[in-house]
N, C-alpha and C positions, 0 to 999 in steps of 0.2 A: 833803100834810100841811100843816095851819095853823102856821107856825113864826113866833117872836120869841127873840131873844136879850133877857137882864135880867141886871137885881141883883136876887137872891134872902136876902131876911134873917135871919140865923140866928134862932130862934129869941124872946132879950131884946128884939132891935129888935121885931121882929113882932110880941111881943106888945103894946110901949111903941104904935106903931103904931094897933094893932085897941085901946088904949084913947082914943088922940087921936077913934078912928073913933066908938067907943060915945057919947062924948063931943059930940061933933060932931051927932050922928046926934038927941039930946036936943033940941037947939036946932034943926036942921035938916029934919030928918026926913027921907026918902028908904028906902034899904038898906044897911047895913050890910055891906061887903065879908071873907068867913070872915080870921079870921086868918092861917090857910093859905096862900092864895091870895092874899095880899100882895105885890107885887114892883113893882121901878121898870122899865120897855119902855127897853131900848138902841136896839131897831130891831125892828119891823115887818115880818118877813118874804113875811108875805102866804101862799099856797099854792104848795108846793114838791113837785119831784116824787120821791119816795122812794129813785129810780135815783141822784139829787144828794146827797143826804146825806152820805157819804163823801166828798163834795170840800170840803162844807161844814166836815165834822167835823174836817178837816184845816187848814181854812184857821183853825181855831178852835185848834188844836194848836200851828200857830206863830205865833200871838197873844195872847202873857200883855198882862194889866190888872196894872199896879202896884200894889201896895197904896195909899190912901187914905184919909179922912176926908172921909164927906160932914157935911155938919150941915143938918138940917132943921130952919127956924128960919120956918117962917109957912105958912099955914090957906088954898087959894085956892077960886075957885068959877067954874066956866064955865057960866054963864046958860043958854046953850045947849043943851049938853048937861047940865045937871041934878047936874054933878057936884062933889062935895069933895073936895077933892086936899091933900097935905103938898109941900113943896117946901123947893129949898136956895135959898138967895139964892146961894150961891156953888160953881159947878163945876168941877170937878177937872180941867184941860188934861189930864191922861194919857188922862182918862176918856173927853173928845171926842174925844182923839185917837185912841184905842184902837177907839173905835165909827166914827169917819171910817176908819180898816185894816180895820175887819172888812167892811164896806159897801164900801169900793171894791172889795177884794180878791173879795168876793163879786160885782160888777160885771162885772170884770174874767174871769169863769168864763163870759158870759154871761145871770147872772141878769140878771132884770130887780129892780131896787132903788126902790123906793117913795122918792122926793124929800119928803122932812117934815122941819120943823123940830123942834131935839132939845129940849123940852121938858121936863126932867127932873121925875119926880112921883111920887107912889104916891099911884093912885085908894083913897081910903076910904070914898063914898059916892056911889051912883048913887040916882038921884030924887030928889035934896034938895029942899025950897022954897027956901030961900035961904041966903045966904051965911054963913058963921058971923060972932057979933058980935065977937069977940075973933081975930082971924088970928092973932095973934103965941103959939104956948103956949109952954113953956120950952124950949129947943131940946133936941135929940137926935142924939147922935152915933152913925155908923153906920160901922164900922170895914171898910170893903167890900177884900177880898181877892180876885175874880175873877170873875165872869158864868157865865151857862147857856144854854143852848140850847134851848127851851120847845116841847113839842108841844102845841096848842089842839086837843082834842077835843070836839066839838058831840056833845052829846047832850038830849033830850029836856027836863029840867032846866039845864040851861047848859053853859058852856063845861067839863071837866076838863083838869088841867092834867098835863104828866107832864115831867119833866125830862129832857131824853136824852142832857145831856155839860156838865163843868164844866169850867173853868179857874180853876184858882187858884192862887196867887202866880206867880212871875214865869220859870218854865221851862216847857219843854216836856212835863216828866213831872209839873208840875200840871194836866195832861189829864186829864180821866176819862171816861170816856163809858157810858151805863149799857147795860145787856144790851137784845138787842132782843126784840121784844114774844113771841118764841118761845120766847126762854131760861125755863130753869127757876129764873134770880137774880130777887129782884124790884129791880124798876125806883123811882125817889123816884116818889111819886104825890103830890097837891096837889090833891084834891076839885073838888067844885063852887062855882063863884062863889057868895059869899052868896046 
């Protein structure tokens, strides 16, 4: 299983978001990333093996994310890769530090853990020409109350995304974790990348 932990935006952010994106996309050109499938990467999990999950989903159960305030407050662009991103000028120590516990502690199981620097972002456009002429748009605040746990499934059309356990606010019984792919509950689903 392709797995990443994230911030997932409810809804006003995401859409405030996929308009920076539309916006962006005018002057920039590239792909426009679904509103959906909007989210910030805590960590990279890479391919995990299905049997791990349950160790995962637990390590994830006693590691609440305090509530915060992130504020996205400028436009960037990685030449590179092609991409438009939003970002914060300023990150939340609970936030590092929550994502340094859940990476060690997953370490600590065995995993092997992917060494990257934390980059805080939400990708808006893939392909761009170039940089946007304005970085700075009005800021945006995004009231983040607790992370998910992402399954990346490749299909034919792109990655779909599916959520398969949250935490939110600051206890143990802000655990959820969604039905597994047999249940007759459905599970949060999150399309395909733009």
């Amino acid at each position: 299983m392709r797995l990443f932990l994230a911030l997932w935006p409810g809804p006003g952010v995401r859409a405030q978001l996929h308009e920076w994106a539309v916006s962006a996309h005018a002057e920039c050109g590239g792909r426009v990333l679904r509103a959906q499938t909007l989210h910030l990467t805590l960590a990279f999990l890479d391919e995990v093996d299905p049997a791990r999950l349950p160790i995962l989903l637990a390590l994830m159960q006693r590691t609440p994310l305090a509530p915060f305030t992130l504020t996205f407050d400028h436009l960037g662009f990685w030449s590179d890769r092609k991409i438009v991103w939003a970002g914060a000028a300023a990150v939340p120590d609970n936030l590092v530090a929550t994502r340094d516990a859940l990476l060690s502690q997953w370490g600590a199981t065995g995993a092997r853990v992917l060494t990257q620097a934390f980059r805080p972002h939400v990708t808006l456009l893939r392909h761009a020409r170039r940089a946007p002429s304005d970085p700075h748009p009005r800021p945006l605040l995004w009231q983040c109350d607790g992370y998910a746990l992402v399954h990346s499934v490749r299909t034919p059309r792109g990655p779909h995304y599916r959520v398969l356990a949250e935490h939110r606010g600051t206890t143990p019984e802000g655990f959820l974790a969604a039905p597994d792919e047999n249940s007759s509950m459905p599970a949060t689903q999150y399309g395909i990348v733009g």
